[in-house]
Backbone as a chain_set.jsonl record, in Angstrom:
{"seq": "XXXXXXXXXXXXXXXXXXXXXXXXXXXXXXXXXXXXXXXXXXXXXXXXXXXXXXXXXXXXXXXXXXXXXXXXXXXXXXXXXXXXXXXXXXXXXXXXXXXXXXXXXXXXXXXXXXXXXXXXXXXXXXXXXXXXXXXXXXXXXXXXXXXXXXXXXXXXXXXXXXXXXXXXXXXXXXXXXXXXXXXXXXXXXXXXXXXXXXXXXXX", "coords": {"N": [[30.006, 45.878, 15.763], [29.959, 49.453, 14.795], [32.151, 51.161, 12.391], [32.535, 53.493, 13.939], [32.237, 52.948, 16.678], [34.451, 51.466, 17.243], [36.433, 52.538, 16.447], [36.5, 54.741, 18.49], [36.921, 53.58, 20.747], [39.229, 51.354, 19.903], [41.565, 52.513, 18.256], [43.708, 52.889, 14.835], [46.844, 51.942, 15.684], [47.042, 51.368, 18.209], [47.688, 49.62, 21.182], [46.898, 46.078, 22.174], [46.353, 42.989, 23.917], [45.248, 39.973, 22.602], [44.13, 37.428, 23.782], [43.731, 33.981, 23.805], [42.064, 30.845, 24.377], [43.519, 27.526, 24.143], [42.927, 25.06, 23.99], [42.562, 24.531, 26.83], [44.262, 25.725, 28.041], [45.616, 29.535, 28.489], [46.234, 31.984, 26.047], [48.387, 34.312, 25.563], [48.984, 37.217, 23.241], [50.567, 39.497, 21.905], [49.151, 42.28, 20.463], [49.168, 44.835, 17.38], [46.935, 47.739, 16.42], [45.938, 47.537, 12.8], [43.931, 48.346, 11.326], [40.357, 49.51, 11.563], [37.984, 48.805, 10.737], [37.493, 46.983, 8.321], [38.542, 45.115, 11.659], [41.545, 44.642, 11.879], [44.311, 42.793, 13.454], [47.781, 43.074, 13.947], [51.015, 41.229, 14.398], [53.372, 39.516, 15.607], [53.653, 37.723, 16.147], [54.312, 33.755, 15.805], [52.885, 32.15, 16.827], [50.523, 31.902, 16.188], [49.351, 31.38, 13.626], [49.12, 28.466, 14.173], [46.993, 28.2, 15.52], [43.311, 27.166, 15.42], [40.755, 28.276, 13.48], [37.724, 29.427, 12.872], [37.809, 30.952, 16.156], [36.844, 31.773, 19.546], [37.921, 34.937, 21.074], [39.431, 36.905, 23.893], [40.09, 40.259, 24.045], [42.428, 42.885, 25.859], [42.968, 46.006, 26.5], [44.791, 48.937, 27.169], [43.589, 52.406, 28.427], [44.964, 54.857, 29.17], [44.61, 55.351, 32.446], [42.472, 53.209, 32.872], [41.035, 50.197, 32.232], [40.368, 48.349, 29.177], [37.826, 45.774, 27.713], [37.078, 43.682, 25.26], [35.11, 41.174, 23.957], [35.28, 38.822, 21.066], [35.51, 37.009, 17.745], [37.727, 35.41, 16.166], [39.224, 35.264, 13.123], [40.937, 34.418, 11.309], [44.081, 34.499, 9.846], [46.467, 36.872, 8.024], [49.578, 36.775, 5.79], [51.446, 39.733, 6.699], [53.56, 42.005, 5.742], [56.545, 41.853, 8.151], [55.248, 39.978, 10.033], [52.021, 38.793, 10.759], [48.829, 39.418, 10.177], [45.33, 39.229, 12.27], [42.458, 38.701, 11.393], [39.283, 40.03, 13.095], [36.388, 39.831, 13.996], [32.565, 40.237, 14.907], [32.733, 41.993, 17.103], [32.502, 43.24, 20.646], [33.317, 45.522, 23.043], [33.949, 46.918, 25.667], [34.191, 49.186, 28.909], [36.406, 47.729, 31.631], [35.18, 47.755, 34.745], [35.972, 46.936, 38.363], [34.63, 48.049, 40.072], [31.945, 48.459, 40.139], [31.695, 45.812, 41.325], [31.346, 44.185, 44.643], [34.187, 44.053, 46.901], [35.663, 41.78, 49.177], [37.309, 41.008, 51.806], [38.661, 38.9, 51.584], [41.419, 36.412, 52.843], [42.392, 34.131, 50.565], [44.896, 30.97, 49.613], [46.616, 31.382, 46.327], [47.153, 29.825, 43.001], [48.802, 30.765, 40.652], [49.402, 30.425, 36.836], [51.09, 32.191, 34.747], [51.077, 34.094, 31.764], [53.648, 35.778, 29.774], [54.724, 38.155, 27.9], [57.617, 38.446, 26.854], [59.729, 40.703, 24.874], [59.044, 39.887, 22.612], [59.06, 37.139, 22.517], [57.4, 33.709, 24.425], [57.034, 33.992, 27.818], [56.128, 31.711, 30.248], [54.981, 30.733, 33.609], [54.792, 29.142, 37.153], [53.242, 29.853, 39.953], [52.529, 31.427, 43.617], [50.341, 32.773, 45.367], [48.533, 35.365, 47.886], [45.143, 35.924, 48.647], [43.568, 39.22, 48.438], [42.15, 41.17, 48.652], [38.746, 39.971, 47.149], [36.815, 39.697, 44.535], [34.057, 39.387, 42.45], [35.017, 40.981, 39.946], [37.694, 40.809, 39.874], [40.612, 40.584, 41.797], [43.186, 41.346, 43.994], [46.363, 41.032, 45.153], [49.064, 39.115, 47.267], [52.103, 38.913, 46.415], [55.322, 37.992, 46.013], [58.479, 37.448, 43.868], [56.32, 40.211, 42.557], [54.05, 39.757, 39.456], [54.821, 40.834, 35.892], [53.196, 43.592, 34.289], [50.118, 43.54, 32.517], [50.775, 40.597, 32.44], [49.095, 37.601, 31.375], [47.017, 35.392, 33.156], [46.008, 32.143, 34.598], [44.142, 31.828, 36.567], [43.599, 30.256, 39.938], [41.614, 28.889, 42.758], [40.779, 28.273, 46.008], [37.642, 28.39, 47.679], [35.705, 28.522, 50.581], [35.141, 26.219, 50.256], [34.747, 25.962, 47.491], [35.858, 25.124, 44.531], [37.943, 27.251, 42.013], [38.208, 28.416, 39.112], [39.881, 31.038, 36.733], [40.39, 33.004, 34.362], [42.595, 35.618, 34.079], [43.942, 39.277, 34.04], [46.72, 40.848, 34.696], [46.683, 44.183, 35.797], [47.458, 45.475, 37.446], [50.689, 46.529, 38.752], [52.652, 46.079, 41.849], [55.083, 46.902, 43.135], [57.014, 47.834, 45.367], [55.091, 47.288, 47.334], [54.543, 44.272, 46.806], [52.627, 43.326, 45.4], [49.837, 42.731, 43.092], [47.845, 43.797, 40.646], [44.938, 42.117, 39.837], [42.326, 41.623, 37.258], [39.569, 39.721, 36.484], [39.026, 38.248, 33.042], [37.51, 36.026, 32.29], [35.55, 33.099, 32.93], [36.11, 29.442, 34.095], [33.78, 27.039, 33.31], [31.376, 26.628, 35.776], [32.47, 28.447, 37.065], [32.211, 31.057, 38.051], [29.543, 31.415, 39.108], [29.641, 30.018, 41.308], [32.064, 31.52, 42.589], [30.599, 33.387, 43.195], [28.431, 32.718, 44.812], [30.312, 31.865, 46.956], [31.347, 33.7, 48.277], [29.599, 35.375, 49.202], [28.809, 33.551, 51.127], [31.185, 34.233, 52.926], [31.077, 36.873, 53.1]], "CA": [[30.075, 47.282, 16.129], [30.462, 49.992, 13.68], [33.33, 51.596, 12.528], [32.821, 54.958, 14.981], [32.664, 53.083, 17.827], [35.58, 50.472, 17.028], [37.409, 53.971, 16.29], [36.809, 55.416, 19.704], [37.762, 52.018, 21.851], [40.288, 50.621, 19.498], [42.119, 53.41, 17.217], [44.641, 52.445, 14.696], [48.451, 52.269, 16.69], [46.539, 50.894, 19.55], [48.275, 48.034, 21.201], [46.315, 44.934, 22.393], [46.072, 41.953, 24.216], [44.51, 39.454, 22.135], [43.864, 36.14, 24.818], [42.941, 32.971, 23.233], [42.15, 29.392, 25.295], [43.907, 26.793, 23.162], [42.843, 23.037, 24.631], [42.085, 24.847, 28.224], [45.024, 26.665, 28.5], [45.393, 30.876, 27.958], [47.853, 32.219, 25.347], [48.068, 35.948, 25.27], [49.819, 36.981, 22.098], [50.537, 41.083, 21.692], [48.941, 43.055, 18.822], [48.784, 46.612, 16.93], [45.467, 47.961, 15.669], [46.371, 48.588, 11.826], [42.629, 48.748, 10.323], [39.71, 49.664, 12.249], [37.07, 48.581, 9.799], [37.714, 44.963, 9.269], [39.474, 45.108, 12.864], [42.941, 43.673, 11.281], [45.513, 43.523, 14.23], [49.293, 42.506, 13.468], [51.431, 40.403, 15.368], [54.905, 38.524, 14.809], [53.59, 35.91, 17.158], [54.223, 32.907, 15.145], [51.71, 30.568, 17.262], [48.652, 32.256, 15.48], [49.205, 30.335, 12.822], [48.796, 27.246, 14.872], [45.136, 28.176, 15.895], [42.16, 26.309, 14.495], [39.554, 29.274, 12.991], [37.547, 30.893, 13.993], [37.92, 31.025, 17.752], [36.941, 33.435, 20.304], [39.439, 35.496, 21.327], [39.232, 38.2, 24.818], [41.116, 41.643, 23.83], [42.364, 43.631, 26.395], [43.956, 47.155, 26.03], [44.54, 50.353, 28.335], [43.282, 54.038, 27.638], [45.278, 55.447, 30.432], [44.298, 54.371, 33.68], [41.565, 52.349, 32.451], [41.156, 49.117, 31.538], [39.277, 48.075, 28.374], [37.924, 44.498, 27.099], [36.498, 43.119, 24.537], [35.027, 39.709, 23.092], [35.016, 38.839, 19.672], [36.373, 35.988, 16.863], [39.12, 35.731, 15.303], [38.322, 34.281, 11.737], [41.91, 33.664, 10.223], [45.521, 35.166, 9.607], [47.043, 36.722, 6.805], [50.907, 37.107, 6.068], [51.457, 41.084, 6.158], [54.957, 42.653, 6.713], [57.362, 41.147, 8.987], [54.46, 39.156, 10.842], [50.628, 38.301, 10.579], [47.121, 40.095, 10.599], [44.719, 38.615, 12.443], [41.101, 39.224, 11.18], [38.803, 40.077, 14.365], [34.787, 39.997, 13.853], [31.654, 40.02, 16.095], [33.348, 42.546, 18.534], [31.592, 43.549, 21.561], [33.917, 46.294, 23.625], [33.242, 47.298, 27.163], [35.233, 49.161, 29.886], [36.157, 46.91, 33.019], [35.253, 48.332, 35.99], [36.211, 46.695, 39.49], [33.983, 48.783, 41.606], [30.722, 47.618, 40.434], [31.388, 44.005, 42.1], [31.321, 44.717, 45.587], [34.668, 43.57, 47.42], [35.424, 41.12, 50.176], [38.492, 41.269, 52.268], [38.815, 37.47, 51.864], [42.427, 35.873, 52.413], [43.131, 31.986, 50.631], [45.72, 30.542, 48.603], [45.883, 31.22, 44.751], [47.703, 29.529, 41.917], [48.484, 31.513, 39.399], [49.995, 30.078, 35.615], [51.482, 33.283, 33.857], [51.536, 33.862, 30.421], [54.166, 37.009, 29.69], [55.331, 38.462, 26.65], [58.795, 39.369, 27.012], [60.624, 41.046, 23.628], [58.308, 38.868, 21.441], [59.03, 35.951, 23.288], [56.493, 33.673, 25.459], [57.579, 33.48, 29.429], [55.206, 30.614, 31.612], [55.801, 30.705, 35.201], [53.611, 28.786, 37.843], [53.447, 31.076, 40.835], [51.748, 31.461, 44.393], [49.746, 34.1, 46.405], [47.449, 34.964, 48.355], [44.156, 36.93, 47.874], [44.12, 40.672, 49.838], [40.553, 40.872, 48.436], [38.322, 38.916, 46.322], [35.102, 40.013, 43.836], [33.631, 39.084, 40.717], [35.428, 41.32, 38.754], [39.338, 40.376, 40.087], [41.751, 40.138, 42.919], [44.317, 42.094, 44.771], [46.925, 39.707, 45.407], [50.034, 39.092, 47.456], [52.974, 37.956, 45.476], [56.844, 38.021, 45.867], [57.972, 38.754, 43.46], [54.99, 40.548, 41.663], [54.218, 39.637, 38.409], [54.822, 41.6, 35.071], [51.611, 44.02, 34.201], [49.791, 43.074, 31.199], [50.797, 39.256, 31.982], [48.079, 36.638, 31.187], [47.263, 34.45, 34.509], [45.062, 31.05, 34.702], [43.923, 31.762, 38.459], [42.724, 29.212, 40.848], [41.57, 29.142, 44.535], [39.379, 27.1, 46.845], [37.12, 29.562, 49.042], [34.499, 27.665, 50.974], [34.804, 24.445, 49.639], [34.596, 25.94, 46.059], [37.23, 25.166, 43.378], [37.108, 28.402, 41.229], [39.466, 28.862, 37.994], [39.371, 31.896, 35.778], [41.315, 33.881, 32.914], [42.828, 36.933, 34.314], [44.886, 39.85, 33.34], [47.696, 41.409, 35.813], [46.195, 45.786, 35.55], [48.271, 46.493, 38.615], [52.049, 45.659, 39.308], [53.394, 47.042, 42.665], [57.026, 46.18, 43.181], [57.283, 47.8, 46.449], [54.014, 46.483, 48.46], [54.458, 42.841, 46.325], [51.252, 42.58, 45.031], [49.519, 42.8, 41.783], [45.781, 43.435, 40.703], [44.56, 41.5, 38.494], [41.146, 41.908, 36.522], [38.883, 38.511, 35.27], [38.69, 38.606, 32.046], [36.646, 34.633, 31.617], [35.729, 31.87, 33.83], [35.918, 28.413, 33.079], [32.78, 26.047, 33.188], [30.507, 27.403, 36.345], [33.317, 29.233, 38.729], [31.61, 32.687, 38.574], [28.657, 31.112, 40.143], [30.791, 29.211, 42.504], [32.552, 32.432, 43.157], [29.106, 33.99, 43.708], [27.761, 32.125, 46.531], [31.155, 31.462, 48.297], [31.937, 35.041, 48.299], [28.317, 35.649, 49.718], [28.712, 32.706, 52.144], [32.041, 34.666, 53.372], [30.673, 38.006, 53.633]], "C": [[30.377, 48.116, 14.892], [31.654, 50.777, 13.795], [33.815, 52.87, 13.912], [32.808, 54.241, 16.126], [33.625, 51.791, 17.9], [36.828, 51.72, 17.411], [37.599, 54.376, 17.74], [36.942, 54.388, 20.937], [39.274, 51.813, 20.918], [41.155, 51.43, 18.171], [42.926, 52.577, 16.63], [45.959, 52.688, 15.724], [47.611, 51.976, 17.581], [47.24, 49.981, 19.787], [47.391, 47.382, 22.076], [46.301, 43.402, 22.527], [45.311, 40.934, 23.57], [45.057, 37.921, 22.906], [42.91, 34.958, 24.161], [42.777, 31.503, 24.64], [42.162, 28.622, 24.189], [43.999, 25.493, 24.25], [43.327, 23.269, 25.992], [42.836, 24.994, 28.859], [45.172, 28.254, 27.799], [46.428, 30.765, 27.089], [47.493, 33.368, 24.95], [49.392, 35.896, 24.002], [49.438, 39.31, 21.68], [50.634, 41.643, 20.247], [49.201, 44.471, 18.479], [47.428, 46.537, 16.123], [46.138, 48.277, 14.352], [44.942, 48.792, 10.978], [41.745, 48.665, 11.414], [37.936, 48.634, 11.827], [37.284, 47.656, 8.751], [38.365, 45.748, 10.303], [40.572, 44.436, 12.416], [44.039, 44.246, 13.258], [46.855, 42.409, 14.192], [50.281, 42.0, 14.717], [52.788, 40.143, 14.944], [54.629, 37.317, 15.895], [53.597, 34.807, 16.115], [53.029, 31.952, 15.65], [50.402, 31.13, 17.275], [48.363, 31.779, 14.103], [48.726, 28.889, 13.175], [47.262, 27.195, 15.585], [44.504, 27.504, 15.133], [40.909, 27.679, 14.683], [38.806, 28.802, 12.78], [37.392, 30.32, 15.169], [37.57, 32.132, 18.449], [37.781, 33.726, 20.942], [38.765, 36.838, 22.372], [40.164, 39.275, 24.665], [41.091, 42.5, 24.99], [43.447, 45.009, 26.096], [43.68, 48.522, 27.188], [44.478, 51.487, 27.541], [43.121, 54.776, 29.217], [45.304, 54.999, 31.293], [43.169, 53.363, 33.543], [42.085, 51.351, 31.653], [40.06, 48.612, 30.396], [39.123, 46.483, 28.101], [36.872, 44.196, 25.959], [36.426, 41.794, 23.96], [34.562, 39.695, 21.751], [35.41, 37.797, 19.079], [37.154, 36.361, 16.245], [38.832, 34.64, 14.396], [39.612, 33.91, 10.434], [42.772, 34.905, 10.393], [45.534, 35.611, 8.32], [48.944, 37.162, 6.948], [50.673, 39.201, 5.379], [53.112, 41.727, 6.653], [55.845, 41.929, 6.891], [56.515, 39.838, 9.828], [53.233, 38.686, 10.381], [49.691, 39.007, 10.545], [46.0, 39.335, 11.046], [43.337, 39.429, 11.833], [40.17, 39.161, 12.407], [37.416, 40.471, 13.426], [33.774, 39.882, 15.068], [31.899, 40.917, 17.19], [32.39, 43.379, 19.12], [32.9, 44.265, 22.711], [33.554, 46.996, 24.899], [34.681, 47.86, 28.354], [35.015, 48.099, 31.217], [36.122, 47.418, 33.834], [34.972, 47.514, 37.597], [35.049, 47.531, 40.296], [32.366, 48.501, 41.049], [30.462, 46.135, 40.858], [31.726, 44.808, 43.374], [32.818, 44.002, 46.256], [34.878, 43.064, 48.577], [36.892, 41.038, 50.687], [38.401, 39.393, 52.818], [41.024, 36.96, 51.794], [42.411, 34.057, 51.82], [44.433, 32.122, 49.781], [45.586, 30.835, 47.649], [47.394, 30.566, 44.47], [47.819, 30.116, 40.762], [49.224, 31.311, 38.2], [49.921, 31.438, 35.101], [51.507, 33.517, 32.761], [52.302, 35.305, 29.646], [54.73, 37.298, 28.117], [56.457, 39.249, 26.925], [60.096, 39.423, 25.439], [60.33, 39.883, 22.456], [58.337, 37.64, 22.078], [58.308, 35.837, 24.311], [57.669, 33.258, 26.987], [56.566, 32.846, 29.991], [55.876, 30.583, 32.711], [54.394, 29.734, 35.582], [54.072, 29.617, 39.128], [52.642, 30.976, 42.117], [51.388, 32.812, 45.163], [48.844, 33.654, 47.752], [46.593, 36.143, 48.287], [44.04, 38.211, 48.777], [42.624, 40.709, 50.002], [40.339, 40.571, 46.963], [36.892, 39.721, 45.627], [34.809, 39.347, 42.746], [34.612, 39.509, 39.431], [37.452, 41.051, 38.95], [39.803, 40.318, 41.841], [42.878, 41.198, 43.154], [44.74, 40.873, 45.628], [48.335, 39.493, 46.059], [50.709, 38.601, 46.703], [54.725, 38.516, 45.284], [57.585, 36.977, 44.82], [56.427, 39.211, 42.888], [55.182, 40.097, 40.13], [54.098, 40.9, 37.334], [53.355, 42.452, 35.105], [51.497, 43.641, 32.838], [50.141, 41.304, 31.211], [49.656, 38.587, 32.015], [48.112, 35.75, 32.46], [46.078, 33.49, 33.836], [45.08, 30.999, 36.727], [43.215, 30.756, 38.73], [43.08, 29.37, 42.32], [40.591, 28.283, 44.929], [38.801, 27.962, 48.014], [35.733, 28.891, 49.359], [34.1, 26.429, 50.415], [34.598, 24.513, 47.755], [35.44, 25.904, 45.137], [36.49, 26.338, 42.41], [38.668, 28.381, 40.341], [38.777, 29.861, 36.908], [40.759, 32.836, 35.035], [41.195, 35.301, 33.682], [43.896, 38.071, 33.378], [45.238, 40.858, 34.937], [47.325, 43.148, 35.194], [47.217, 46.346, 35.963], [49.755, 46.015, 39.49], [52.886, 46.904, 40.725], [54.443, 46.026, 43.312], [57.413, 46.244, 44.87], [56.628, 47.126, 47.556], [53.983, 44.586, 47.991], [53.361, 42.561, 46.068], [50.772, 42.932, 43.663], [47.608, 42.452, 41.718], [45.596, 43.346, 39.791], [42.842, 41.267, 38.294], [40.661, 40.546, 35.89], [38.035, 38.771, 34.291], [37.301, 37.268, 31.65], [36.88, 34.085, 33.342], [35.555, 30.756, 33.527], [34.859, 28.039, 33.847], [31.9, 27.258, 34.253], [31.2, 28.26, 37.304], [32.917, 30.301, 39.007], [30.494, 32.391, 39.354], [29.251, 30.304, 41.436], [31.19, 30.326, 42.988], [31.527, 33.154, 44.088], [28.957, 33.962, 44.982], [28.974, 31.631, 47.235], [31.645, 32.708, 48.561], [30.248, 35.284, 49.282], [28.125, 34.805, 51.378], [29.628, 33.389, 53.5], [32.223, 35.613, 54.127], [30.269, 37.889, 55.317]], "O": [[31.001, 47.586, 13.973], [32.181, 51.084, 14.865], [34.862, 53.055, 14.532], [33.475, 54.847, 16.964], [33.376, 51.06, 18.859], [37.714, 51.771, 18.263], [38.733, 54.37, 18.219], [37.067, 54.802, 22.09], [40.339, 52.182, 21.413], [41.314, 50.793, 17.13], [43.205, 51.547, 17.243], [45.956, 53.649, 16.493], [47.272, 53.125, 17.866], [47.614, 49.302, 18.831], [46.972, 48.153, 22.939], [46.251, 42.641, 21.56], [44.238, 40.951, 24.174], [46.143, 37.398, 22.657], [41.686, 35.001, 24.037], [43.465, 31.451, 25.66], [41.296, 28.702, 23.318], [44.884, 25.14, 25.03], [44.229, 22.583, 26.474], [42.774, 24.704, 30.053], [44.877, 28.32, 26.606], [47.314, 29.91, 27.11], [46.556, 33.605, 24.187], [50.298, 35.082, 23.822], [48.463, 39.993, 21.365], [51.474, 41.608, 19.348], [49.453, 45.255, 19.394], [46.979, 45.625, 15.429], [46.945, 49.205, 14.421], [44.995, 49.452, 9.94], [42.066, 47.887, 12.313], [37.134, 48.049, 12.556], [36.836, 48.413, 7.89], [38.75, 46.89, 10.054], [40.436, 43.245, 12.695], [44.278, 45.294, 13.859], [46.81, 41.193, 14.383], [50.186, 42.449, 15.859], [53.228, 40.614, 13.895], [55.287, 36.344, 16.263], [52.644, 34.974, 15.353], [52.395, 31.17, 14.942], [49.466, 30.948, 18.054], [47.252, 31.809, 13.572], [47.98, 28.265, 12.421], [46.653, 26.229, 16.044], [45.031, 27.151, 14.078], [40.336, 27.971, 15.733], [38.878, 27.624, 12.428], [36.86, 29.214, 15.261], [37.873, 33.279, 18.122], [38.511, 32.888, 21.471], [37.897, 37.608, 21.963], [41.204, 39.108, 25.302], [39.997, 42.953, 25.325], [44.541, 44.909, 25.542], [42.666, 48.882, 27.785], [44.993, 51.688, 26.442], [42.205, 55.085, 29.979], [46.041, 54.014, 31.343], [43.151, 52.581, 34.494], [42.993, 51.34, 30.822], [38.892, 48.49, 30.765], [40.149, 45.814, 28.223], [35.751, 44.693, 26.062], [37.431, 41.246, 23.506], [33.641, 40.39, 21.32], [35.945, 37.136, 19.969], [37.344, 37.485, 15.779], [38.388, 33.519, 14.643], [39.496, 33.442, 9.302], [42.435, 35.985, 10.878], [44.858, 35.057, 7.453], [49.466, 37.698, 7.926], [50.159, 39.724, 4.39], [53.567, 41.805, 7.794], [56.185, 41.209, 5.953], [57.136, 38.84, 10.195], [53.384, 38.01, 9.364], [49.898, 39.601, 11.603], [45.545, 38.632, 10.144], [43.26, 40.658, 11.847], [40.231, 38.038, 12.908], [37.397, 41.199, 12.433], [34.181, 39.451, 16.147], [31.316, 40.681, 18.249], [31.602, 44.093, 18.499], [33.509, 43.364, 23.288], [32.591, 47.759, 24.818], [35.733, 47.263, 28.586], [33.945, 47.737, 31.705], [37.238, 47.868, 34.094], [33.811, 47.487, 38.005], [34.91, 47.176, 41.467], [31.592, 48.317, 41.988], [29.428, 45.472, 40.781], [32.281, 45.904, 43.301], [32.57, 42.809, 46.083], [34.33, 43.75, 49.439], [37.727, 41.002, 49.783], [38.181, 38.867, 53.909], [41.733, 37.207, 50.819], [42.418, 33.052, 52.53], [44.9, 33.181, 49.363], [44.391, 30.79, 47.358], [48.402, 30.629, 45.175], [46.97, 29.991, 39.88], [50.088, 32.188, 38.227], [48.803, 31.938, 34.975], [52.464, 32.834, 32.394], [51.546, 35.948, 28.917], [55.104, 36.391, 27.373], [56.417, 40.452, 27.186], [60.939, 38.596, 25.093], [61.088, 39.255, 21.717], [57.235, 37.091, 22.082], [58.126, 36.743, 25.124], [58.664, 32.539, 27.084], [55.794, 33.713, 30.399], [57.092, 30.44, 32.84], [53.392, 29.54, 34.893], [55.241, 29.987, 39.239], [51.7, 30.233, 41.839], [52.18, 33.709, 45.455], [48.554, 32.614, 48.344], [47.049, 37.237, 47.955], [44.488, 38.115, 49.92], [41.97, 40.426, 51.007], [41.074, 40.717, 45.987], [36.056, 40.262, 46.35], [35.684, 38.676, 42.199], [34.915, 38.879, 38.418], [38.243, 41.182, 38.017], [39.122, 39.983, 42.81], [43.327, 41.814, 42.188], [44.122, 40.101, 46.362], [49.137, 39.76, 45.164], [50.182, 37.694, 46.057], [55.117, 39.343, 44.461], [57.324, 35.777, 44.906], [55.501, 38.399, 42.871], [56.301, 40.07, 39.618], [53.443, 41.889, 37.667], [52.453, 42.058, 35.843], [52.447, 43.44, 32.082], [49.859, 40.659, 30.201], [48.946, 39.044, 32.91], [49.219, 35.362, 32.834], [45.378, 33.824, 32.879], [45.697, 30.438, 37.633], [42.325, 30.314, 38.003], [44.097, 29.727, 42.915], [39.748, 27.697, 44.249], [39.386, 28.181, 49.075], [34.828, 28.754, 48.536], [33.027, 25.863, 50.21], [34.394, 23.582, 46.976], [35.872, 27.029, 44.889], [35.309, 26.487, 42.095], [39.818, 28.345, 40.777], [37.68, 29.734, 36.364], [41.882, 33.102, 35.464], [40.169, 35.952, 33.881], [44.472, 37.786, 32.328], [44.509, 41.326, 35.812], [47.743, 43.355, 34.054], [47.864, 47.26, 35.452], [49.844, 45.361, 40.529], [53.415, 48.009, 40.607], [54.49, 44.881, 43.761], [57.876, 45.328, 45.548], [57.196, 46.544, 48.48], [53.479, 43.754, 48.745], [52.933, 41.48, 46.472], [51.615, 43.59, 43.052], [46.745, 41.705, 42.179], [45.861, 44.097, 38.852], [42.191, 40.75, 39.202], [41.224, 40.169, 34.863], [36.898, 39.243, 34.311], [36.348, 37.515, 30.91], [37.622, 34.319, 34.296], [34.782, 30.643, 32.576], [34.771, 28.509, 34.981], [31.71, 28.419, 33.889], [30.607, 28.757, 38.261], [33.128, 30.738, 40.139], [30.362, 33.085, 40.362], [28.781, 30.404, 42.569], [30.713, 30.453, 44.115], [31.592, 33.412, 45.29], [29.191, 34.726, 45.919], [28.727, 30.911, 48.202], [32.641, 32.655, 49.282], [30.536, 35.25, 50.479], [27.566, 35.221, 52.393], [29.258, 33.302, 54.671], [32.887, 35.724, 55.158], [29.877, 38.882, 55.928]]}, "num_chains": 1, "name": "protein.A"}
């Protein structure tokens, strides 16, 4: 992408989700934009050193009520500051929008592995719900308590006989109703087509 439209998705002082899958588990790890042009974004996460480069890496970040994402690589660290710079290339930036998948007022079970960033530090939970409704693009989800917003999930469910696992991100934390809407960012192997036709089967 070029710099003008890196600029108007991802300004410097932006903060950002940068979501890796490290040996087929998530690990969200919270950045700042400080260069637009390389994409440099800074961290004090220590376990970005521990990556094997280049990797692709899913960025998510809010601009307001919106949710943004982007895919791209991440092609190496450098020491800057107090923390790290990751180098980001290849980026491809897109808003997420929920309302072009059509939703299904499906209830099952989910599983949901957390991945939170609390005061630099990682929090893992394993967790249960259940789905309010179901689409392509995420979930509205029961859950006492609710989880953090901005936490990293590894969702899984079985809807019509289909095992489905996919890389989410928690958009929407409501404390009082207990639920949380969460946005898929990835799916592993074929679960979006799995999702597909058991969501279709359901309808």
């Amino acid at each position: 992408m070029s710099k003008q439209e890196i600029s108007k998705y991802l300004p410097v002082d932006s903060t950002v989700v940068a979501a890796f899958m490290i040996e087929g588990r998530p690990m969200a790890i919270s950045c700042l934009v400080t260069s637009e042009a390389p994409l440099y974004l800074f961290t004090k996460d220590l376990r970005v050193l521990d990556v094997a480069y280049p990797v692709a890496v899913v960025l998510v970040w809010h601009r307001g009520v919106d949710v943004l994402k982007g895919e791209a690589e991440a092609v190496g660290t450098m020491p800057w500051k107090s923390g790290n710079v990751l180098e980001i290339r290849r980026t491809n930036l897109k808003e997420v929008d929920r309302r072009v998948y059509p939703r299904y007022s499906v209830r099952v079970p989910v599983s949901l592995r957390s991945v939170t960033d609390v005061q630099s530090s990682t929090v893992i939970a394993v967790c249960q719900g259940e789905t309010k409704d179901l689409s392509l693009g995420g979930a509205w989800i029961s859950m006492d308590p609710p989880l953090p917003k901005d936490s990293l999930v590894e969702f899984k469910c079985e809807i019509e006989g289909e095992q489905i696992r996919a890389l989410g991100l928690v958009v929407h934390e409501n404390k009082e109703g207990l639920s949380n809407g969460i946005e898929f960012m990835d799916f592993f192997d074929d679960s979006r087509e799995r999702l597909y036709a058991a969501l279709k089967r359901a309808a």
